[in-house]
Kinemage of the C-alpha trace (Angstrom):
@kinemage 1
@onewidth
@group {chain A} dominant
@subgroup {mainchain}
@vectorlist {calphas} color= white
{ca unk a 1} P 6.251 -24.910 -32.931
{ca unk a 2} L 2.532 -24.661 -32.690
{ca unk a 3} L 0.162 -27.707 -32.301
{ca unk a 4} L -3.497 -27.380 -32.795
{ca unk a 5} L -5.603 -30.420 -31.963
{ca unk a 6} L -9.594 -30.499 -33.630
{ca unk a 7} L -11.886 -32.572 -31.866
{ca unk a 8} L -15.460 -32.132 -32.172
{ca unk a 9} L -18.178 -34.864 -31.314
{ca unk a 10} L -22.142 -34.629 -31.794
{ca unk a 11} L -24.592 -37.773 -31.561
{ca unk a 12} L -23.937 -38.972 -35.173
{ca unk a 13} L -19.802 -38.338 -36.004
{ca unk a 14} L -16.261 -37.235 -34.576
{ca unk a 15} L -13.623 -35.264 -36.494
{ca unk a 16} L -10.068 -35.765 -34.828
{ca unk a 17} L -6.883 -34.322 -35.862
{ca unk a 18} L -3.765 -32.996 -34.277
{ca unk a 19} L -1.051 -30.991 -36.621
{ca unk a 20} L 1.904 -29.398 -35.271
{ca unk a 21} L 3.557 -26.524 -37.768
{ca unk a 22} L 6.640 -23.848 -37.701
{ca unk a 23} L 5.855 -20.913 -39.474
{ca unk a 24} L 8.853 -18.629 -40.279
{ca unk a 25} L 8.617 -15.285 -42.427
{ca unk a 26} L 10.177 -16.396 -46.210
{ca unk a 27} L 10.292 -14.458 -49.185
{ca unk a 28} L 7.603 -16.647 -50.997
{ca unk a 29} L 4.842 -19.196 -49.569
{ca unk a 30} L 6.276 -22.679 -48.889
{ca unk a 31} L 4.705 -25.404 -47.439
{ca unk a 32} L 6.687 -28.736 -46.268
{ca unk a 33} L 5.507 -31.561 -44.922
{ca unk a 34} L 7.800 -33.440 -43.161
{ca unk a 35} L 5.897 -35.691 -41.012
{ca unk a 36} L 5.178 -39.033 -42.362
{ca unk a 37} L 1.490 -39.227 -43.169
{ca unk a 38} L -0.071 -40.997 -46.657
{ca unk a 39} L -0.756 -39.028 -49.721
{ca unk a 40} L -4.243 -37.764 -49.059
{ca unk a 41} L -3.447 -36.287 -45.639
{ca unk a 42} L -0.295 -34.542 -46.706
{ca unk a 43} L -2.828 -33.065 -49.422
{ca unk a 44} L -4.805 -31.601 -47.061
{ca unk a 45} L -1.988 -30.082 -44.748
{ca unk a 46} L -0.700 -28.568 -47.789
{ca unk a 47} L -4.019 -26.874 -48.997
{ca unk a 48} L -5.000 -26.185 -45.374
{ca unk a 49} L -1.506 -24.108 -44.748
{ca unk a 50} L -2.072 -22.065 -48.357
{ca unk a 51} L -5.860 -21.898 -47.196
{ca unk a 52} L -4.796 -20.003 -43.493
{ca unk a 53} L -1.636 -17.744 -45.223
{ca unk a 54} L -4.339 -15.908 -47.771
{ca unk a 55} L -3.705 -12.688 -47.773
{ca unk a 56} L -1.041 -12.946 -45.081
{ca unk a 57} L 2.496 -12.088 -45.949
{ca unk a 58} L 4.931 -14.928 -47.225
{ca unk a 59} L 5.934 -17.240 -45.126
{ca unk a 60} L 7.004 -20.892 -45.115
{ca unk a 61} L 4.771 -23.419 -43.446
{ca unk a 62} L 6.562 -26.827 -41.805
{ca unk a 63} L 4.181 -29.219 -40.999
{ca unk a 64} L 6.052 -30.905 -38.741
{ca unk a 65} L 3.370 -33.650 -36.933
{ca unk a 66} L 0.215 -35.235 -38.019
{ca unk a 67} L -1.576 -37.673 -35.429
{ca unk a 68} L -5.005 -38.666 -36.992
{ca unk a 69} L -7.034 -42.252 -36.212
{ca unk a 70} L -8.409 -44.557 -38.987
{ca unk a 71} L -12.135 -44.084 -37.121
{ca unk a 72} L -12.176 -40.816 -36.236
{ca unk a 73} L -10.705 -39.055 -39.056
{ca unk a 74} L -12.677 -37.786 -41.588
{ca unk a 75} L -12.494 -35.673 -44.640
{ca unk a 76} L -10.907 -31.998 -44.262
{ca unk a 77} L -9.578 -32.657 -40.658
{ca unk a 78} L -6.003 -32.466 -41.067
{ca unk a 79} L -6.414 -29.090 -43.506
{ca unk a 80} L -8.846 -27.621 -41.070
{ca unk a 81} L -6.665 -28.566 -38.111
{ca unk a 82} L -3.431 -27.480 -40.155
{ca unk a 83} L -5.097 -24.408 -41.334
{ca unk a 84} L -6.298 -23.412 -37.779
{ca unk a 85} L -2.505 -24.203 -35.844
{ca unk a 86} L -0.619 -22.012 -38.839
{ca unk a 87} L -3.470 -19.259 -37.899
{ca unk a 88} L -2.083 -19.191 -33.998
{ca unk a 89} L 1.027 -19.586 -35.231
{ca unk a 90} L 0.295 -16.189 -36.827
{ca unk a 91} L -1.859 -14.834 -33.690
{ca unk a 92} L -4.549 -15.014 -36.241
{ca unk a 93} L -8.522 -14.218 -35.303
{ca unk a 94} L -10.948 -14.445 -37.103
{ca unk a 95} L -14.788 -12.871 -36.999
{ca unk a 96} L -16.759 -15.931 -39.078
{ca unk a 97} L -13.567 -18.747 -38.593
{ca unk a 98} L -14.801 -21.314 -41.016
{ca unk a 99} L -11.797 -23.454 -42.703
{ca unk a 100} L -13.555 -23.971 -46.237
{ca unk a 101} L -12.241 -26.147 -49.150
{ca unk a 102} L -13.022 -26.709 -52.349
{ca unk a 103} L -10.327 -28.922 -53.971
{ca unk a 104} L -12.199 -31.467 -56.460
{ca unk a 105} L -10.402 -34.492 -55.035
{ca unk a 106} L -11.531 -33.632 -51.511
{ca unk a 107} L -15.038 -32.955 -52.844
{ca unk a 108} L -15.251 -36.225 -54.269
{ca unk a 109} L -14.262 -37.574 -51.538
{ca unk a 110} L -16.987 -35.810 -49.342
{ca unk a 111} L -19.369 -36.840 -51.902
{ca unk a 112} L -18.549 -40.483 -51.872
{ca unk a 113} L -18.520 -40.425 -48.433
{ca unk a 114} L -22.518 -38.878 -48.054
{ca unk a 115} L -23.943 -41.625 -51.005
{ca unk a 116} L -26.619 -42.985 -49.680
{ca unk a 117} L -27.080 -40.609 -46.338
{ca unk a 118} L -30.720 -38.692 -46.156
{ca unk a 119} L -30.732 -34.944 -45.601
{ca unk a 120} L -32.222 -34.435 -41.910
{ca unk a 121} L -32.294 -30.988 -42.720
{ca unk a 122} L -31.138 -27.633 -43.970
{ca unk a 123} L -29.777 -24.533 -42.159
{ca unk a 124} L -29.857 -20.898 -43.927
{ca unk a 125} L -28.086 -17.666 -43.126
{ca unk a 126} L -30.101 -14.794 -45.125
{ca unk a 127} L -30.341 -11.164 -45.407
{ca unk a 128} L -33.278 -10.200 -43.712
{ca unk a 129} L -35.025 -9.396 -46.935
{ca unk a 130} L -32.754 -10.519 -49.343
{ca unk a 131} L -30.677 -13.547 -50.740
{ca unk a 132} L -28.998 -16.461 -49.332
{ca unk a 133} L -25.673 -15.975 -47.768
{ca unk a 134} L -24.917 -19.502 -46.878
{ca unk a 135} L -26.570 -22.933 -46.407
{ca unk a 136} L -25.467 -25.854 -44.005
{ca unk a 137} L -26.396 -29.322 -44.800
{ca unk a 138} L -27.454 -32.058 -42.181
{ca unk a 139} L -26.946 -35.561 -43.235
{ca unk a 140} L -27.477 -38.694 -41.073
{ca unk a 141} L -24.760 -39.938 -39.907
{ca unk a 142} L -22.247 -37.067 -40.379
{ca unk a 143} L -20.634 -33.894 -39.437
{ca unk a 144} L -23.173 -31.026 -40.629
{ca unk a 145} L -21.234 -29.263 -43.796
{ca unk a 146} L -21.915 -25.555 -44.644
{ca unk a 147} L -21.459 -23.976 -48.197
{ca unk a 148} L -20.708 -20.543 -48.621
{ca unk a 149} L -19.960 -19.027 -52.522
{ca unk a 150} L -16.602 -16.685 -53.345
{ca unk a 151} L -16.353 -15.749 -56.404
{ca unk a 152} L -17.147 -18.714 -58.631
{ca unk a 153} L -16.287 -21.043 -56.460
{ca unk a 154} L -18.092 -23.222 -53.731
{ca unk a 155} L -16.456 -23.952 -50.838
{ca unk a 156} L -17.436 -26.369 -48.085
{ca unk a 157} L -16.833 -26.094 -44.462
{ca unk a 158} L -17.684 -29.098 -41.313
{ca unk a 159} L -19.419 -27.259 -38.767
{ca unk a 160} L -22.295 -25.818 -36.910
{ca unk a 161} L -24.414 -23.093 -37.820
{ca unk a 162} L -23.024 -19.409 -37.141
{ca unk a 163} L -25.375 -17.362 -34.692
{ca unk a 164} L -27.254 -14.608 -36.397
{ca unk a 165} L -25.499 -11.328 -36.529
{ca unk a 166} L -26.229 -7.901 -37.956
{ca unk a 167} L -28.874 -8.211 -40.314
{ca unk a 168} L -28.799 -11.668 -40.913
{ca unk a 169} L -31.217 -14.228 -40.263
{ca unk a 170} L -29.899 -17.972 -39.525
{ca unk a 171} L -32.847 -20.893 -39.050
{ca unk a 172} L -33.979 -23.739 -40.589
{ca unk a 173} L -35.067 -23.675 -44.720
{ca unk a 174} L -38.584 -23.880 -45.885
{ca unk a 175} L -41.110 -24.532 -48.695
{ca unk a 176} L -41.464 -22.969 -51.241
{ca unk a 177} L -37.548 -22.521 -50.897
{ca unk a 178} L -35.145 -24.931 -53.380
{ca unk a 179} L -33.417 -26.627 -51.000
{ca unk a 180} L -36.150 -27.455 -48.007
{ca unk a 181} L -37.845 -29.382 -50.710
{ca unk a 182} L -34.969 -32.154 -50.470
{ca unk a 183} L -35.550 -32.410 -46.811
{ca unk a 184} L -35.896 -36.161 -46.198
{ca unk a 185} L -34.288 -36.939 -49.539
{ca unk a 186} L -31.743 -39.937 -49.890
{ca unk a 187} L -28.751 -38.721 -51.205
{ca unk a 188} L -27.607 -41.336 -54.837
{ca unk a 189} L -24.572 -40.185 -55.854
{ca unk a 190} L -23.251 -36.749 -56.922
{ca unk a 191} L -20.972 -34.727 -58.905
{ca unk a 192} L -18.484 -32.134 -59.056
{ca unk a 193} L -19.305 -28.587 -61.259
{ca unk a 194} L -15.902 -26.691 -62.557
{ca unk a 195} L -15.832 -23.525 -64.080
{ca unk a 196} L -13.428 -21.593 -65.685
{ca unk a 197} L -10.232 -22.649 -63.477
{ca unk a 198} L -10.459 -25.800 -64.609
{ca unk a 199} L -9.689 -28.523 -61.981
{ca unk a 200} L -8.320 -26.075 -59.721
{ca unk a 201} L -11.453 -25.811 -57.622
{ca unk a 202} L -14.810 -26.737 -57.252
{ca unk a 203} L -17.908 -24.464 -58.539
{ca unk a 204} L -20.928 -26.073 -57.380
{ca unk a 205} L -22.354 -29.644 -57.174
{ca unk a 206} L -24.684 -31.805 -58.510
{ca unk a 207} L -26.796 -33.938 -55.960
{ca unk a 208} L -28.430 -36.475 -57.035
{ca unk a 209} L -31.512 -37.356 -54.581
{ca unk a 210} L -34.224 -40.071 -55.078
{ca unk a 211} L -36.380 -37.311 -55.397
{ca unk a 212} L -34.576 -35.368 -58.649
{ca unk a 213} L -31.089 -33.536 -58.777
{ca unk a 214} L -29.636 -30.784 -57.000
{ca unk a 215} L -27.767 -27.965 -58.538
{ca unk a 216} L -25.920 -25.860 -55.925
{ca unk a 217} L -23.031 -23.423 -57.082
{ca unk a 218} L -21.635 -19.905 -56.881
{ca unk a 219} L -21.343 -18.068 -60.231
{ca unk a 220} L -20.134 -13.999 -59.992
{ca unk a 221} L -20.585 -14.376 -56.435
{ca unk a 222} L -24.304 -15.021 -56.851
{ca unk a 223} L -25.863 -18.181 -55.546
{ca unk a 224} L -27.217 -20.716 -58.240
{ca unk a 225} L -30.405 -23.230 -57.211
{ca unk a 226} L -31.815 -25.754 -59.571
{ca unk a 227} L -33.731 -28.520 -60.064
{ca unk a 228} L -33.507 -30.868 -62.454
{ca unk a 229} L -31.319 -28.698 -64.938
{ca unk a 230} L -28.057 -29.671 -66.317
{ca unk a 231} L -25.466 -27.493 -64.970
{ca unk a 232} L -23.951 -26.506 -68.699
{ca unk a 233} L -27.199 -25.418 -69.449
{ca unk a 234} L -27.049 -22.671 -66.637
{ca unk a 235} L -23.447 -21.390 -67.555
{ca unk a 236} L -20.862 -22.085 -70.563
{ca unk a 237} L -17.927 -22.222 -67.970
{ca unk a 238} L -19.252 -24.741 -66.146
{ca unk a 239} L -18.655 -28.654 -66.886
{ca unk a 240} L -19.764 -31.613 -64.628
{ca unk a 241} L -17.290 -34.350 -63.589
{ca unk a 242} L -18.503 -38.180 -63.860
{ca unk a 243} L -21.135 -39.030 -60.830
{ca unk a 244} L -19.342 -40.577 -57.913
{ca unk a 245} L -21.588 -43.719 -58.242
{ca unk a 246} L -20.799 -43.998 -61.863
């Protein structure tokens, strides 16, 4: 048994979870959850156990213990803190550690949960020279939450900013760039981009600020940044969920 307790506190937010798992070699990937937690948490032990076995041989996940509080508990802290005890379960490291999801339900979620926040600010990792590589958002009020593009599909992440490294270049966005010109914007509402999965995952998002909407998604592993454009305008896989406000 391996127990792996998150908790992280800044000026604005905590994130607290503690998940305890058994990890045994299987012929296929199995994940049980036999502690007693509500539907939404055993979600996110589930996802975060498939989330830390990628690419790992098959194995079968018990998530044995989930201890979470009603304040400090947030979105994505029992499937980062699952994901994170069934990686030293595994004697797991990893480079650039960042626990990403991108299941719609949890996005919503997220999104529901940052209506009505304003953006203090935007991080950027870059090529020096080239494109964006990944982009951390700083509401008021809330755990910062970095996006980073696989594939076609966005995936989100609560935590800090990496450290530059190589030939990257991490620091603060700015004008004329997309996404420094929402800086100081009031979040509305927001909603959910799929592409060709379906509802499997999450492709980008639409936010919707009192200054004019947001497009943010990954498409071919390339990142996508508009303004004011409707998302099935900028690909035919793409479709938009209802906004979380309505």
């Amino acid at each position: 048994m391996v127990t792996y307790r998150l908790l992280r506190q800044t000026s604005r937010s905590c994130r607290f979870a503690k998940v305890t798992v058994e990890v045994a070699p299987a012929g296929e990937t199995e994940v049980d959850v036999t502690a007693t937690v509500d539907e939404d948490r055993r979600r996110e032990a589930v996802l975060g156990a498939r989330w830390a076995l990628r690419g790992a041989a098959p194995a079968k996940v018990t998530v044995a213990d989930v201890v979470t509080t009603e304040i400090d508990t947030g979105i994505g802290d029992v499937y980062e803190a699952t994901a994170r005890a069934v990686w030293q379960a595994l004697g797991v490291e990893h480079q650039v550690p960042h626990v990403g999801f991108s299941d719609p339900l949890m996005v919503t979620t997220w999104l529901g949960d940052m209506a009505g926040q304003r953006l203090l600010d935007v991080t950027e990792a870059r090529h020096r020279g080239a494109g964006l590589l990944h982009a951390w958002l700083h509401f008021e009020h809330a755990i910062t939450v970095g996006l980073h593009g696989r594939g076609d599909t966005l995936l989100l992440a609560k935590e800090y900013p990496y450290p530059a490294y190589d030939e990257t270049r991490v620091g603060p966005a700015s004008r004329p760039d997309v996404l420094a010109g929402f800086v100081g914007g009031r979040l509305v509402d927001g909603a959910i981009i799929l592409g060709h999965d379906g509802g499997a995952v999450c492709a980008g998002l639409v936010l919707r600020f009192d200054r004019g909407d947001l497009v943010i998604g990954s498409l071919g592993d390339e990142w996508v940044l508009a303004v004011d454009t409707a998302p099935e305008t900028i690909s035919a896989q793409w479709t938009t969920q209802p906004f979380v406000g309505g």
